[in-house]
VOPAGU-2260 file (C-alpha; in pm, 1 decimal, decimal comma):
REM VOPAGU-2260
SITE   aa  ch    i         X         Y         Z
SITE  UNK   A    0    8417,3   13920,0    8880,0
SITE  UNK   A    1    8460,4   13727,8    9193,4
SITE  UNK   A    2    8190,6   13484,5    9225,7
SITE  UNK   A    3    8121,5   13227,5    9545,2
SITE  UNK   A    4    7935,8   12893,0    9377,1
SITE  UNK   A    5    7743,5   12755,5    9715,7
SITE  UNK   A    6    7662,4   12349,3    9653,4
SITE  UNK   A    7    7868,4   12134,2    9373,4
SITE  UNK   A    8    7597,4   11949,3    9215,0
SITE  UNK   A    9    7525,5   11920,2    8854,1
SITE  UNK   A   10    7424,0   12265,0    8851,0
SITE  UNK   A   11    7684,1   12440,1    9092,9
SITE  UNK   A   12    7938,8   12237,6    8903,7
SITE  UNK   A   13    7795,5   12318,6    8555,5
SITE  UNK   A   14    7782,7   12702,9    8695,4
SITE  UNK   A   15    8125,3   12708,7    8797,8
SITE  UNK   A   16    8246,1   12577,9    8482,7
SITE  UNK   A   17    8082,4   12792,7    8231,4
SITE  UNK   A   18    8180,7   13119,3    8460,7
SITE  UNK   A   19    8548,7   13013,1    8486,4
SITE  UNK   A   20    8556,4   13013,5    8127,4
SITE  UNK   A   21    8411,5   13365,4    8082,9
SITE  UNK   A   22    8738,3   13444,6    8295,5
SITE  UNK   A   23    8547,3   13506,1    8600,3
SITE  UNK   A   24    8731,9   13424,4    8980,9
SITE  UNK   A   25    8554,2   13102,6    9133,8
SITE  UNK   A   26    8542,5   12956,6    9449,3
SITE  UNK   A   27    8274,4   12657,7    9475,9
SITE  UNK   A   28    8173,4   12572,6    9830,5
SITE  UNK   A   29    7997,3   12247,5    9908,2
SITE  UNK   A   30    7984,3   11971,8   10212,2
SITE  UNK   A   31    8132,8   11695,3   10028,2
SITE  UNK   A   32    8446,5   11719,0    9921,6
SITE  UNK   A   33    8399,2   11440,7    9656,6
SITE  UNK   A   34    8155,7   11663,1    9475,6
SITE  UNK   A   35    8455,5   11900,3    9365,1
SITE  UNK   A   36    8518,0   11591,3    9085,6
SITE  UNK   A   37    8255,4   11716,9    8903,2
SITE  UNK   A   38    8420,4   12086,4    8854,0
SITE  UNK   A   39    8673,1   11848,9    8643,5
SITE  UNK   A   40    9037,4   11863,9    8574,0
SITE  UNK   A   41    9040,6   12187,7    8392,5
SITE  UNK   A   42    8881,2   12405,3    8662,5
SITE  UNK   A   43    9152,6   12662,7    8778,5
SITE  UNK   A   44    8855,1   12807,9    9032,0
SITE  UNK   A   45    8923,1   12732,8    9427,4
SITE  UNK   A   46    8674,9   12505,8    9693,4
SITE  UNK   A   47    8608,7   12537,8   10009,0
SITE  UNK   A   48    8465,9   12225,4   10213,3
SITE  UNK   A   49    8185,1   12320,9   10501,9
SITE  UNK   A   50    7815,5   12446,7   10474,8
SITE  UNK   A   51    7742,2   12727,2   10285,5
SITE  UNK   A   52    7519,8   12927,8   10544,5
SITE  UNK   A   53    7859,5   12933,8   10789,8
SITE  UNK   A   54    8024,6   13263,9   10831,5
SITE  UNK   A   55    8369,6   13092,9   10864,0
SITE  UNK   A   56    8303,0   12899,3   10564,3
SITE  UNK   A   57    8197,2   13170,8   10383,3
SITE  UNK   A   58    8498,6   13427,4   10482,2
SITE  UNK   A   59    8750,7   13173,0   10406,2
SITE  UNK   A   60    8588,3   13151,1   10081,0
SITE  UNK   A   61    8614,1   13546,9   10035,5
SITE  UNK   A   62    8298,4   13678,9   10047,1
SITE  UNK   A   63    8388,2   14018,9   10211,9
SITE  UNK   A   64    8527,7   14078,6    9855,5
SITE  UNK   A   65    8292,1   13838,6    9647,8
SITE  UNK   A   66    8102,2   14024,3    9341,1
SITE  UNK   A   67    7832,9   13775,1    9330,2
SITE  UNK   A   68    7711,4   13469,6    9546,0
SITE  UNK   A   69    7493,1   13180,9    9382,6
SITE  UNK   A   70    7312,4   12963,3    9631,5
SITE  UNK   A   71    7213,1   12630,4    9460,4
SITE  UNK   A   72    7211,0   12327,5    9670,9
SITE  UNK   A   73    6925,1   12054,2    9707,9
SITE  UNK   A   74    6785,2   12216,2   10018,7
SITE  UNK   A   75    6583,4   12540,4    9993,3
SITE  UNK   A   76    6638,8   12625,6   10336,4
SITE  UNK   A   77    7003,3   12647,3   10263,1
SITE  UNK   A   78    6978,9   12833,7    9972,6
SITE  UNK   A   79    6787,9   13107,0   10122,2
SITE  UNK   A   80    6949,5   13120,2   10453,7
SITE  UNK   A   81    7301,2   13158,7   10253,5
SITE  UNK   A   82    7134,5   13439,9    9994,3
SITE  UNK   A   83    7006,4   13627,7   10292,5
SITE  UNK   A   84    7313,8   13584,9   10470,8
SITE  UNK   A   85    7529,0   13695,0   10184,3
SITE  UNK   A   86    7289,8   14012,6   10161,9
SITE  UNK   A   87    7229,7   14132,9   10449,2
SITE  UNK   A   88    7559,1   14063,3   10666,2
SITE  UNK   A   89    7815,1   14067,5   10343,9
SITE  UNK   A   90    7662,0   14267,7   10122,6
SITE  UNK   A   91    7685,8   14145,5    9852,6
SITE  UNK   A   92    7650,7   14289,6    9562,6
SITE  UNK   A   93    7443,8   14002,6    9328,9
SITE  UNK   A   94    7299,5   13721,2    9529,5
SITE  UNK   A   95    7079,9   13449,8    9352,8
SITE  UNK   A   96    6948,1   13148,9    9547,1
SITE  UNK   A   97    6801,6   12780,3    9387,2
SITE  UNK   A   98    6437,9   12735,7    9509,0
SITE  UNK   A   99    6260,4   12404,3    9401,9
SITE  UNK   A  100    5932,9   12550,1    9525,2
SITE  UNK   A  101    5734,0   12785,2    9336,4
SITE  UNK   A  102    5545,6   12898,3    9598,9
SITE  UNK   A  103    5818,5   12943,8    9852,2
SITE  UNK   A  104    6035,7   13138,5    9548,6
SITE  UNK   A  105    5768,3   13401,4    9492,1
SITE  UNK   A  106    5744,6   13508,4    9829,7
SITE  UNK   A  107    6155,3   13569,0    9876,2
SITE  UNK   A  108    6110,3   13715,2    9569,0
SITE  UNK   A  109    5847,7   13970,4    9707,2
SITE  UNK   A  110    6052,7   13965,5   10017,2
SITE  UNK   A  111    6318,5   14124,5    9766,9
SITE  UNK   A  112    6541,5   13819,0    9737,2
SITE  UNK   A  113    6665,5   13697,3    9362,3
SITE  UNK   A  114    6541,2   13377,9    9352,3
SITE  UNK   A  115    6543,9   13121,4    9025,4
SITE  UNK   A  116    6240,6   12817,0    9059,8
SITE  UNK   A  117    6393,1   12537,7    8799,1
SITE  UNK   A  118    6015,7   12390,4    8854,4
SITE  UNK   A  119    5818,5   12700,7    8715,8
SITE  UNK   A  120    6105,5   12746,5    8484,0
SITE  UNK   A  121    6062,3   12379,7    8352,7
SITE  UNK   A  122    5682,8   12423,7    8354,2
SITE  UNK   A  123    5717,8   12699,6    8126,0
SITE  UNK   A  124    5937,2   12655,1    7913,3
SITE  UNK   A  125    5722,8   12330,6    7815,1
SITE  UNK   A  126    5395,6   12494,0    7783,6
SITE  UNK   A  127    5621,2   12774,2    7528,4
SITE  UNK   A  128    5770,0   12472,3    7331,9
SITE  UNK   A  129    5360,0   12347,0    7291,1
SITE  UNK   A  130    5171,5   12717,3    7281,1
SITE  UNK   A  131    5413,5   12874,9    7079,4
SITE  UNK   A  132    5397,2   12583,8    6800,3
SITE  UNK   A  133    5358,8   12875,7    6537,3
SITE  UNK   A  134    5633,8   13164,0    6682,0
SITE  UNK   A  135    6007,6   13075,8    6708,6
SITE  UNK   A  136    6062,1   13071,5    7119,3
SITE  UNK   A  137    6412,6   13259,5    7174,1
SITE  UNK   A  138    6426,3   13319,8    7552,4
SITE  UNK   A  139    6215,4   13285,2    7858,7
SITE  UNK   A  140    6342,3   13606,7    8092,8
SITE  UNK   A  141    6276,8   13523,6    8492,1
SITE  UNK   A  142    6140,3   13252,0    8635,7
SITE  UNK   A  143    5949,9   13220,3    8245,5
SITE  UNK   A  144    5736,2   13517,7    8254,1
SITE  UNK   A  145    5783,2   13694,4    7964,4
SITE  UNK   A  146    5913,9   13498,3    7678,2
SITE  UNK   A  147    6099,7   13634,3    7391,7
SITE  UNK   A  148    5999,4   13518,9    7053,1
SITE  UNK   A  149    6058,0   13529,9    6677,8
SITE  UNK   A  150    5811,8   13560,1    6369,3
SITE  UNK   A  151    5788,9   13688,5    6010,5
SITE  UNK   A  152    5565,0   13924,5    5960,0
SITE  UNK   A  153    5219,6   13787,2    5852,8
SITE  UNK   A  154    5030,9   13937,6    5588,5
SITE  UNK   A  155    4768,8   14148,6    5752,0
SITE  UNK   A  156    5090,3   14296,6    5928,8
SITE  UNK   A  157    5254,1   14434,4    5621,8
SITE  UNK   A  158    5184,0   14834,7    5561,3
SITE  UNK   A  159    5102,8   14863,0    5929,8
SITE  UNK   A  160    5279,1   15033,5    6196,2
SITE  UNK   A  161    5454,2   14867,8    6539,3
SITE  UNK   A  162    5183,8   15028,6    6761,6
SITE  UNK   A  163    4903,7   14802,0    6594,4
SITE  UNK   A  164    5125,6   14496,4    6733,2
SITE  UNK   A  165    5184,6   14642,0    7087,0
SITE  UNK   A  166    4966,5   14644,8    7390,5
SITE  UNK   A  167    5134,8   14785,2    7749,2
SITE  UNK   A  168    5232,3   14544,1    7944,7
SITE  UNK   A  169    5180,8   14256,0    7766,3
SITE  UNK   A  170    5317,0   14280,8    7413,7
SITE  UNK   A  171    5623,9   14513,9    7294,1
SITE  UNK   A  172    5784,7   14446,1    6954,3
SITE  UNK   A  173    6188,2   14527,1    7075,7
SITE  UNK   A  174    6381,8   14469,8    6744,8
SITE  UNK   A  175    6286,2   14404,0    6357,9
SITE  UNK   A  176    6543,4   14227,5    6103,5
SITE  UNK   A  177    6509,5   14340,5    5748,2
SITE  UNK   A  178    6755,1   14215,3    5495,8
SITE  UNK   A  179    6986,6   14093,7    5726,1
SITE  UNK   A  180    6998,8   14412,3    5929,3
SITE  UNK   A  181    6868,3   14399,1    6264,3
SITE  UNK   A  182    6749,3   14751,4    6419,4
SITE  UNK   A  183    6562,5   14897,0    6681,7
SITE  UNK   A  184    6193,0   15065,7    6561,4
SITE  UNK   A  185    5980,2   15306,2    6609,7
SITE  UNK   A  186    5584,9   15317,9    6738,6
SITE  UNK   A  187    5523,0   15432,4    6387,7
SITE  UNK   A  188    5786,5   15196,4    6155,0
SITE  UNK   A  189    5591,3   14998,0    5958,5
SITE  UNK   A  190    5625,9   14642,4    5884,8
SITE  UNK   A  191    5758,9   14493,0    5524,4
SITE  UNK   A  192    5718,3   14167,0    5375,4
SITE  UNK   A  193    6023,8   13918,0    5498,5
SITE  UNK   A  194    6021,5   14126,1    5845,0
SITE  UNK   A  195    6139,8   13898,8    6097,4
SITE  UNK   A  196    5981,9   14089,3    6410,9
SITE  UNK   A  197    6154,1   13975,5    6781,4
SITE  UNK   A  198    5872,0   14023,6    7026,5
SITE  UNK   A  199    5875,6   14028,5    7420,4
SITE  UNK   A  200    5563,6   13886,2    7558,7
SITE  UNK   A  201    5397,0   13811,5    7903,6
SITE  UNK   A  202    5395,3   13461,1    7895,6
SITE  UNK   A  203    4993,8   13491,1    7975,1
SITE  UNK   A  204    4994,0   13681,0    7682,6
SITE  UNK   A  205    5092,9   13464,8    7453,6
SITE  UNK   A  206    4679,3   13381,6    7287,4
SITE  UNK   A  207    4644,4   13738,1    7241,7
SITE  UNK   A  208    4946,1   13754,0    7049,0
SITE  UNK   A  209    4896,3   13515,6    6840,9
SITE  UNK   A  210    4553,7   13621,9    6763,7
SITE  UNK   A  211    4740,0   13950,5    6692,4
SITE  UNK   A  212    4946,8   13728,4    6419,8
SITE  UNK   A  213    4629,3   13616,7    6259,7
SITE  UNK   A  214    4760,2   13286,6    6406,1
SITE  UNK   A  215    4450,4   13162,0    6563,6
């Protein structure tokens, strides 16, 4: 894929990096050219020097053929104004923009924009590492609203069936490993002792699974 990396920071850099390596087409784009040093000697993506929301900078970068555009600078503005622009004028095909504020990413994001909040994220992914003492935390999908999580099936669990551990919306057991043998179930498979059951969960939801665990 061809992938435009808007801002060079420890995140745009880190970005960059990790996608070149995948054997993905780079080009970072920041304001500083100094920030490029932290792309490191090995990068074999190209930069581009000049905002990220200007249309010049952004041609010259190649975004008339870019796959994917990820906006991540310190300034929200920016971010958004670039995402949108990439959108609506370039189009785009994946656009993803950096917002620090929670409140300001859930309304792009119900404006339609793919935005990522590293502050809700953060907040999250805390309260799963304290809440989910007893589960095994895999995942957080989102901005950290549904988490996915590991745990062997408890006693009151074993004999019963998949449905007695699912509630829509909220709770959906998505894989079981048995023996070493990971598969997808049914409503009615029933769980064995030394399941261990992967589980997708609202984040909200996590009390009411555990109480389903006979954890609380």
């Amino acid at each position: 894929m061809r992938i435009i990396i808007i801002g060079c920071g420890h995140t745009g850099a880190g970005l960059a990096r990790e996608l070149a390596l995948a054997g993905h087409a780079i080009t970072v784009v920041d304001n500083n050219p100094a920030s490029f040093e932290r792309l490191g000697p090995s990068f074999k993506g190209g930069t581009r020097v000049g905002p990220g929301f200007d249309k010049e900078v952004l041609m010259s970068a190649g975004i008339e053929r870019a796959d994917g555009l990820a906006a991540v600078t310190s300034s929200d503005e920016t971010n958004v104004v670039t995402a949108r622009l990439a959108r609506e004028v370039f189009h785009v095909p994946r656009v993803v923009a950096r917002v620090y504020d929670p409140r300001k990413a859930e309304i792009y994001r119900r404006l339609g924009l793919q935005t990522i909040s590293p502050v809700t994220f953060g907040i999250q992914r805390l309260a799963d590492l304290l809440t989910f003492s007893q589960l095994g935390a895999v995942h957080s999908l989102g901005s950290g609203e549904v988490d996915l999580v590991e745990a062997e099936a408890p006693p009151l669990l074993v004999g019963r069936a998949v449905k007695d551990l699912t509630v829509p919306d909220e709770i959906r057991v998505v894989a079981i490993t048995r023996s070493g043998k990971t598969f997808l179930p049914t409503m009615g498979t029933s769980f064995k002792e030394g399941d261990l059951i992967h589980i997708a969960v609202l984040a909200t939801s996590a009390d009411r699974l555990k109480a389903l665990l006979g954890m609380m």
